[in-house]
C-alpha positions as CSV (number, residue, x, y, z in Angstrom):
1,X,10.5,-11.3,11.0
2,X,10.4,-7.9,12.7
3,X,6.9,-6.2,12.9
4,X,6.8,-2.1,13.2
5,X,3.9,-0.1,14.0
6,X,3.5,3.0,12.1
7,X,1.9,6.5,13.2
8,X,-1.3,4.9,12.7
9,X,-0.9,1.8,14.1
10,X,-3.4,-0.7,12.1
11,X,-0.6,-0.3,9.3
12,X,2.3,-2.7,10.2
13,X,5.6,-2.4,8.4
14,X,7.3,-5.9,8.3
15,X,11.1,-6.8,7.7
16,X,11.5,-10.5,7.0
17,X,14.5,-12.5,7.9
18,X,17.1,-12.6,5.0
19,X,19.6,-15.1,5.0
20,X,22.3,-14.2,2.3
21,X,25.8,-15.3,0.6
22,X,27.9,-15.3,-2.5
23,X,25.0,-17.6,-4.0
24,X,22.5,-14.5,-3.3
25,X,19.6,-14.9,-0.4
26,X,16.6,-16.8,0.5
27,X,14.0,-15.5,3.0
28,X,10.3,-16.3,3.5
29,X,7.8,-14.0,1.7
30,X,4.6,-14.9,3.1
31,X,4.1,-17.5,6.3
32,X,0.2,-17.1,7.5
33,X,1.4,-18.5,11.1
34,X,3.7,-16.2,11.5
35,X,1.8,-13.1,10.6
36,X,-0.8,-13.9,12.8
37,X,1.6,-14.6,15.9
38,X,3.5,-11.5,15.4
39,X,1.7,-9.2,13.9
40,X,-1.9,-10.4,14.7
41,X,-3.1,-10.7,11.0
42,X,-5.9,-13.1,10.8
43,X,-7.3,-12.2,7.3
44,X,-7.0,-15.0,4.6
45,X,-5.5,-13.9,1.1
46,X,-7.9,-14.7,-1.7
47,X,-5.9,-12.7,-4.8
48,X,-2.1,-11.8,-5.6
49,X,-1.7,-9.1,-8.0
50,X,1.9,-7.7,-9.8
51,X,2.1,-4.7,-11.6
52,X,5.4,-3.1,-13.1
53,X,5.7,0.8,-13.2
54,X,7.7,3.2,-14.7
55,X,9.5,6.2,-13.1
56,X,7.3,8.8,-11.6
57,X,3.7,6.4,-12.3
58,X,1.4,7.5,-9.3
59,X,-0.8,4.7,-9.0
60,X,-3.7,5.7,-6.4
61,X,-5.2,6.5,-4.0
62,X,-7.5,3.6,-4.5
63,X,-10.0,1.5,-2.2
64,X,-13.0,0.0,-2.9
65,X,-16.2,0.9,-1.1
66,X,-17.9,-2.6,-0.8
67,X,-16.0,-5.9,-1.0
68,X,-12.9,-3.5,1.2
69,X,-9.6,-4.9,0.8
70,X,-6.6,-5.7,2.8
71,X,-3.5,-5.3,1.3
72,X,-0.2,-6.8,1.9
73,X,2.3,-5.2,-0.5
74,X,5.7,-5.2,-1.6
75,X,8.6,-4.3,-4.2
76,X,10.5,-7.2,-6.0
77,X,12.1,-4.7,-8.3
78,X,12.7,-1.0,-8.1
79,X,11.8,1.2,-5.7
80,X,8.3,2.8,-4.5
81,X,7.2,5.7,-1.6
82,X,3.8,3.8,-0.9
83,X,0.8,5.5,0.9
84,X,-1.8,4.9,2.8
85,X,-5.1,6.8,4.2
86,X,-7.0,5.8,6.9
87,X,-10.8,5.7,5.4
88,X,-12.6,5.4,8.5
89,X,-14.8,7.8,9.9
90,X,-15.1,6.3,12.9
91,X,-11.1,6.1,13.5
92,X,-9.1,8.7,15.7
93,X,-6.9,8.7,13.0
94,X,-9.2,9.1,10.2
95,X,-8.2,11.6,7.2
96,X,-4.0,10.6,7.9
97,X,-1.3,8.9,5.9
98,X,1.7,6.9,6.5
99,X,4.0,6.4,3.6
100,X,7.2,4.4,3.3
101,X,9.8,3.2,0.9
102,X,9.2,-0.5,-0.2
103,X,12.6,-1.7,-2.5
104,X,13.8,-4.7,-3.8
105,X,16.9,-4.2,-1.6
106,X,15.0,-4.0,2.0
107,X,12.6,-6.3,1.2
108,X,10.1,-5.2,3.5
109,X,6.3,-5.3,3.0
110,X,3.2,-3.3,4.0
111,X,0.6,-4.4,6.1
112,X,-2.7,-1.9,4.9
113,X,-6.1,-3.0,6.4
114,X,-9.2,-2.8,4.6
115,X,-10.8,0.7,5.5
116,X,-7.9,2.4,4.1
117,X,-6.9,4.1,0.6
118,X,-3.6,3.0,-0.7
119,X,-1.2,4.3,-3.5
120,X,2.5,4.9,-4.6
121,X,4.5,6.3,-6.3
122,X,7.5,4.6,-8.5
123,X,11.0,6.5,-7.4
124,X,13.3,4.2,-9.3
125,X,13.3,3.8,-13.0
126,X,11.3,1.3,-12.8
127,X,9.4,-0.9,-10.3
128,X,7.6,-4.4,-10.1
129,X,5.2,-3.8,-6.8
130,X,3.2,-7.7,-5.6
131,X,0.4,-7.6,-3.0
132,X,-2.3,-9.9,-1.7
133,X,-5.4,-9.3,-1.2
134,X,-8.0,-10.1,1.1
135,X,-10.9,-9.6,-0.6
136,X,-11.5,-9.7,-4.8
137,X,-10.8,-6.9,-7.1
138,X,-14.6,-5.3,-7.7
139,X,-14.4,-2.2,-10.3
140,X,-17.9,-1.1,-9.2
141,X,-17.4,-0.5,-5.8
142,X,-13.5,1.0,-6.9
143,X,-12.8,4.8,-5.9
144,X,-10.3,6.9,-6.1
145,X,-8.9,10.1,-3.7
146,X,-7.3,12.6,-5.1
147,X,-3.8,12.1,-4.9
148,X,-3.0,15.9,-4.2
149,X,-6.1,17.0,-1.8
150,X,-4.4,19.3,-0.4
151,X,-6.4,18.3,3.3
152,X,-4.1,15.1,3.2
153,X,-1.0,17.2,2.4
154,X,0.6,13.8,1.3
155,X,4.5,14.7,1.0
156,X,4.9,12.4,-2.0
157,X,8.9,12.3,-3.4
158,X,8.4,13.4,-6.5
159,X,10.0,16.6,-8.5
160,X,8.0,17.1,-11.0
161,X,4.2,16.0,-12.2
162,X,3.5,12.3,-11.6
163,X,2.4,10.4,-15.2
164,X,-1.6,9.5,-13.8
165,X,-4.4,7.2,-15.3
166,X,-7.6,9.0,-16.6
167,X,-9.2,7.3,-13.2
168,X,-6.7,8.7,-10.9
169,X,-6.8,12.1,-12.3
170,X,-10.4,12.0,-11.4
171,X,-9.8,10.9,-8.1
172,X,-12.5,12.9,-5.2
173,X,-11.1,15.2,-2.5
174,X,-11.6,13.5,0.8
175,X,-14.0,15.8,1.6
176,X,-16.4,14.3,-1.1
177,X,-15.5,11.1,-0.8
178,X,-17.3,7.9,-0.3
179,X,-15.6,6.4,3.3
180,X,-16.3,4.2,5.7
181,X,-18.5,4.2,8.7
C-alpha cells in the first residue's frame, strides 16, 4: 500500500497493492493494521455503504454536523471526480478542496476525516462508489454545501448541468453554513 498526502494533508489518497494475471487480480481492500502503520488512521469503521450512480449524478457536498463522519471511499465500478472540503474553522486550510478520480481500474481509495464535506461526481456511465464510515448515518444532523458556491470554485469535470437530489440543490453557501469549530 502506498499512502499520498494531498494539498490538505488530513486527506490521504491510498493505492493498494494489486497482484494480477490471466485469472484477473486480488489485492486487499481494507487491513486496519495497516492503515494505522502507514497512514496513521486509528478510527474504527462502524457502517459500509454502496451506492450506484448514473452519468453526470452530483451527489454532495454532504457532512453531518453532530455524529461527524470519517469516510473511507472508493469505486468498484465506473469512474468518479470525488471532493472534499475542509469544514473546520479552526484549520489553516479551512474553506479548500481536494478532488481526485477514484475508478474501478486504479483502485485507489480516499481517506476523508470527519470535519470535512465530501461529494462526487459520476464521469463514467455509470458508477458503483463503497465507503466506510466512522460514525452512523444521522439525517438530523445531515447538511449539505452548495455544490457550486462559487467561494469554493470547485473545478468539478462536468460539461453540462449535473442531475441533483431536491437536498443537494438546496445545499448552503459556505458562507451560511453550519461548520465546525
Amino acid at each position: 500500500m502506498q499512502v499520498k498526502h494531498t494539498e490538505i494533508p488530513d486527506v490521504i489518497v491510498i493505492e493498494p497493492q494489486i497482484f494480477g494475471d490471466e485469472r484477473g487480480f486480488f489485492y486487499e481492500s481494507y487491513n486496519e493494521k495497516v492503515l494505522l502503520e502507514k497512514a496513521g488512521i486509528t478510527e474504527h469503521f462502524v457502517q459500509d455503504n454502496h451506492s450506484r450512480s448514473a452519468k453526470n449524478i452530483l451527489r454532495g457536498l454532504h457532512y453531518q454536523i453532530q455524529q461527524p463522519q470519517g469516510k473511507l471511499v472508493r469505486v468498484v465500478v465506473g469512474e468518479v471526480f470525488d471532493v472534499a472540503v475542509d469544514l473546520r474553522k479552526s484549520s489553516r486550510t479551512f474553506g479548500q478542496w481536494v478532488g481526485t478520480d477514484l475508478t474501478a481500474e486504479n483502485k485507489r481509495q480516499l481517506w476523508i476525516p470527519a470535519g470535512f464535506a465530501h461529494g462526487f461526481v459520476v464521469v463514467s456511465e455509470y458508477a458503483e462508489f463503497l465507503y466506510k464510515t466512522t460514525n452512523y448515518y444521522a439525517p438530523q444532523y445531515e447538511r449539505t454545501l452548495l455544490w457550486n458556491d462559487p467561494d469554493l470554485a470547485i473545478a468539478w469535470p462536468i460539461q453540462a448541468e449535473p442531475i441533483l437530489s431536491a437536498k443537494d440543490k438546496a445545499g448552503k453557501l459556505l458562507r451560511d453554513a453550519e461548520v465546525y469549530a
